[in-house]
C-alpha positions as MATLAB code, in Angstrom:
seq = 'XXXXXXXXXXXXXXXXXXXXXXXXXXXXXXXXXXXXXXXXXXXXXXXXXXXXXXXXXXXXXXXXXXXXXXXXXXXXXXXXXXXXXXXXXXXXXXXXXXXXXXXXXXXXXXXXXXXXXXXXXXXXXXXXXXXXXXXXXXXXXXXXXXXXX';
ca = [
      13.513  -29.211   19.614;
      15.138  -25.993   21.424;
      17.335  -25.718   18.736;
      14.861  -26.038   15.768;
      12.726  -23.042   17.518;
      15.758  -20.973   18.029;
      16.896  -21.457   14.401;
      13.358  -20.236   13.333;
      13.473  -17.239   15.832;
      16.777  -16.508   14.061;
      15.336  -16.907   10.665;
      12.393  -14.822   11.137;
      13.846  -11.758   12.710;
      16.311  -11.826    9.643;
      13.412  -11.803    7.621;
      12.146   -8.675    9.943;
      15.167   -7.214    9.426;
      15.733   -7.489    5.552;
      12.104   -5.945    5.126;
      12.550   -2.875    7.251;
      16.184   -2.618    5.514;
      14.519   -2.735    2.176;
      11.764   -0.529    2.752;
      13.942    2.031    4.565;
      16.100    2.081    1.653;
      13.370    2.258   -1.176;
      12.056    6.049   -1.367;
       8.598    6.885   -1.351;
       6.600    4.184    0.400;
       5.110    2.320   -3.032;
       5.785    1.788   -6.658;
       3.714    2.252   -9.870;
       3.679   -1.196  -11.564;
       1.633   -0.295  -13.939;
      -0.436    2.421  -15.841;
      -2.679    2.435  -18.497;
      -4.411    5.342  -19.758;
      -4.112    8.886  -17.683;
      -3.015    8.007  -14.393;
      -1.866   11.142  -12.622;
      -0.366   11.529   -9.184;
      -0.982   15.072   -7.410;
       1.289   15.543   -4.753;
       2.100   18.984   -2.926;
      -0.313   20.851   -5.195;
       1.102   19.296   -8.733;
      -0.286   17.142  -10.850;
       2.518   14.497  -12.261;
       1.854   11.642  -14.834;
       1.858    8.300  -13.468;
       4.093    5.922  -15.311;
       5.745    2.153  -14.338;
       8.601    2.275  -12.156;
       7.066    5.821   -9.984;
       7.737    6.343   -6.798;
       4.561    7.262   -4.694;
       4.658    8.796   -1.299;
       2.232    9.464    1.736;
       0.165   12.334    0.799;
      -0.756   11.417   -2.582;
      -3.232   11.417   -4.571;
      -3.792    9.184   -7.059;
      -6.268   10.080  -10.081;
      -7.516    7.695  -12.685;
      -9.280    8.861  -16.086;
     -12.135    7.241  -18.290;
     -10.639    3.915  -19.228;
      -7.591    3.922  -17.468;
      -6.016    1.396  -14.395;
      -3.303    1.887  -12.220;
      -1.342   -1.147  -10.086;
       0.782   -0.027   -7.340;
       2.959   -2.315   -4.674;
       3.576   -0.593   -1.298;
       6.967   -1.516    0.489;
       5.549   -4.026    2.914;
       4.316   -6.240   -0.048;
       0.541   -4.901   -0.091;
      -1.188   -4.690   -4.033;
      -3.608   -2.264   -5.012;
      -5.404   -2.597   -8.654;
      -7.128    0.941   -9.095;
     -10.266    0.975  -11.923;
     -11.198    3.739  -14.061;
     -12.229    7.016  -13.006;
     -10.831    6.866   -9.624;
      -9.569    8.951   -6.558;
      -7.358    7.195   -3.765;
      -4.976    8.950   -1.168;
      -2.515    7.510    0.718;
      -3.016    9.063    4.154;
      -0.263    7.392    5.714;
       2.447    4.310    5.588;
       4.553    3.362    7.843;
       6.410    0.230    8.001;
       9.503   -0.709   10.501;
       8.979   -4.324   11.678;
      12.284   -4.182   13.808;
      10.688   -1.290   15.916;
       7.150   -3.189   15.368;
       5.753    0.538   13.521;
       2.897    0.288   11.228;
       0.843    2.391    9.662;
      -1.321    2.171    6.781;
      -4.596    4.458    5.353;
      -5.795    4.823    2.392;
      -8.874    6.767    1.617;
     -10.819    6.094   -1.884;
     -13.229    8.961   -2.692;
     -14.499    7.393   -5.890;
     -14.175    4.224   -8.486;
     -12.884    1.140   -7.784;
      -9.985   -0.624   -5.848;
      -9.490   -4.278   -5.743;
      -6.970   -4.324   -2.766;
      -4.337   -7.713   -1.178;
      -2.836   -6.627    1.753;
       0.694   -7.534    2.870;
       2.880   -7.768    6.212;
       1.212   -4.767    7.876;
      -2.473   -6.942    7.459;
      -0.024  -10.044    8.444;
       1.984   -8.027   11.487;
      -0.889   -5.571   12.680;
      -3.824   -6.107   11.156;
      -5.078   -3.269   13.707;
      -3.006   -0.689   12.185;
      -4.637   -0.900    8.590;
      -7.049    1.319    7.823;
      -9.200    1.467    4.209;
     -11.353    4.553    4.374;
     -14.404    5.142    1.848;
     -16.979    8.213    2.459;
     -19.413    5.814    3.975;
     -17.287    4.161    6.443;
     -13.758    1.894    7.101;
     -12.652   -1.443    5.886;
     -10.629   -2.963    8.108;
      -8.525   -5.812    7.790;
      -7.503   -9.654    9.252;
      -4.807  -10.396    6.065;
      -7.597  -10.256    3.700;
      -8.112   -9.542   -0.183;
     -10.683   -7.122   -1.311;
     -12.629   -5.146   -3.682;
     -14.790   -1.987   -3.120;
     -16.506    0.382   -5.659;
     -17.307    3.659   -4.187;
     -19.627    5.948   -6.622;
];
């Protein structure tokens, strides 16, 4: 019996490992899986087109037009499906299971944001942070959806 929980210790801070590894070596801290319509991304005073494949980092904002939906993965697994005509920042991510650091905000000013969160919600549910203008979602490894007008 020892040996079975040592051999899932083992197997788990592997796991640990091979995500901080991974997310360490991915840039940004999420991906654009998707983008219909005019997605834009303003970062540092710019605004870029969103397309698949993107890299997103903390400090962006994401902008949605009339009609339009963007799906983005962040590096510790999370999904966000944004609606039309929204606004969502990413106020911070930070992910390095090894050193057990999390971080994760995200603000949404306006639309709609059906959101599945991933190891941070899992690892430190605490840490997770889903701010609208009337308040803060937090989290226990849950799925959501808000609509902020």
């Amino acid at each position: 019996m020892k040996r079975l929980r040592q051999g899932w210790l083992a197997a788990l801070l592997v796991v640990l490992l091979a995500c901080s590894l991974a997310a360490a070596a991915a840039p940004g801290v999420a991906i654009v899986k998707s983008a219909e319509g005019r997605v834009e991304v303003k970062r540092s005073g710019e605004l870029l087109k969103a397309a698949a494949g993107d890299h997103l980092e903390e400090g962006d904002l994401l902008l949605t037009g009339s009609g339009s939906r963007a799906g983005i993965i962040f590096h510790d697994g999370s999904t966000l499906n944004l609606g039309e005509k929204s606004l969502l920042r990413i106020k911070a991510f930070i992910f390095v299971p090894v050193e057990k650091k999390f971080d994760f905000r995200l603000r949404l000013e306006e639309g709609t944001a059906l959101f599945e969160s991933g190891k941070i919600g899992k690892l430190a549910p605490q840490n997770f942070k889903f701010e609208i203008p009337e308040g803060t979602i937090g989290i226990r490894g849950t799925r959501f959806l808000v609509e902020v007008k």
